[in-house]
Every structure is written in structure tokens, then in C-alpha cells.
N, C-alpha and C positions, 0 to 999 in steps of 0.2 A: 494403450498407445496415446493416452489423451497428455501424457506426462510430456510425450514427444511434441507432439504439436505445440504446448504453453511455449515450450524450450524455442520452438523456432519463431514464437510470436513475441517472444521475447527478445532476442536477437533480432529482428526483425523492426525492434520498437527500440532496440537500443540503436542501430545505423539511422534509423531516423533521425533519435534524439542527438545523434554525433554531428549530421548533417545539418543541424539549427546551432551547434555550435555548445551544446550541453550536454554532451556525452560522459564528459568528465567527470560529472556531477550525481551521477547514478551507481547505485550498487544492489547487488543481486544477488540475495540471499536466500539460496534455494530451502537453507536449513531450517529459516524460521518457524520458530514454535510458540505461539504465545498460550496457546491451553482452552484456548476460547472457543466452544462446541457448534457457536453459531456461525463462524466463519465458512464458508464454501468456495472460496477462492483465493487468488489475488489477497495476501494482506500488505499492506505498505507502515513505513514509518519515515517523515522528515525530520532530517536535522538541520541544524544551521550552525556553520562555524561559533567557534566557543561556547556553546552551549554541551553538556557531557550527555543529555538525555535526548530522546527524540521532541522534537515541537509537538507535532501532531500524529493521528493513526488513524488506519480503517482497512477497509478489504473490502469484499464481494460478501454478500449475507442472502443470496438468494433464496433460502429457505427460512430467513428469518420471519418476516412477515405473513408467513402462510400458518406461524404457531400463535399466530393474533389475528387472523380470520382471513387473511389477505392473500394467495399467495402471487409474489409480484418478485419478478426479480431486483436487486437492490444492491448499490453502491453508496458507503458513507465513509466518512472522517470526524473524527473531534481533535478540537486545539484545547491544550489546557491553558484558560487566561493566565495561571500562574507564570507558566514557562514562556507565552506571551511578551509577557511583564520582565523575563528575566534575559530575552534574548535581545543583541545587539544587532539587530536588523538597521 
């Protein structure tokens, strides 16, 4: 049932975000798969008009850290400078 709950926390995060007035601006891709064994959660990807690739990415990697001595739960992103350099912000 944990699948339920993200569902409602998501909804949940989306009437938020509508109520700040950037609802609009969000999409929710339950399908996502990017292949990556470290992820445990939550993955994202931003875009920004005219750009065809995403800016930047990340997820939850909560068990990331614990296979390097640590274990901590964790939240990250990377921007690739390239696409940086390529977007019309």
C-alpha cells in the first residue's frame, strides 16, 4: 500500500503547487524508468521551454550512501553545464 500513499502525497503536493500558482508547470510520470539501481525513490527531471532534453535530474538514493560507509538518507540533483549553456532562461 506504500504505492497508495506516494499517490496521495502527490496529489496532495500537486493542490499545493496549483495554489502558489505553478500547477501548471508539473508533470507526473508514474512510468519513469531510468535503469539506475541506486535510486529508492522519488526520481525527477526539469525541463525548460525550448530546450528538447531535460536540464537537470535526481531522486531519493537513500541506500546510496550506506554502500560507502554511511548509511543516511539522501536527496540529490545534477545540471549538466552543457545544457546550462544551451537553455534560454
Amino acid at each position: 500500500m506504500r504505492a497508495k500513499g506516494a499517490v496521495r502525497h502527490l496529489s496532495a503536493l500537486g493542490r499545493r503547487l496549483a495554489a502558489q500558482g505553478v500547477g501548471g508547470h508539473f508533470v507526473y510520470d508514474l512510468g519513469e524508468v531510468r535503469g539506475l539501481g541506486y535510486y529508492t525513490g522519488i526520481m525527477f527531471q526539469v525541463y525548460v521551454e525550448g530546450l528538447g532534453f531535460p536540464l537537470c535530474g535526481g531522486g531519493r538514493y537513500d541506500d546510496l550512501c550506506a554502500r560507502f560507509g554511511r548509511d543516511l538518507p539522501a536527496v540529490g540533483f545534477s545540471f549538466g553545464v552543457e545544457r546550462v549553456e544551451q537553455a534560454e532562461c
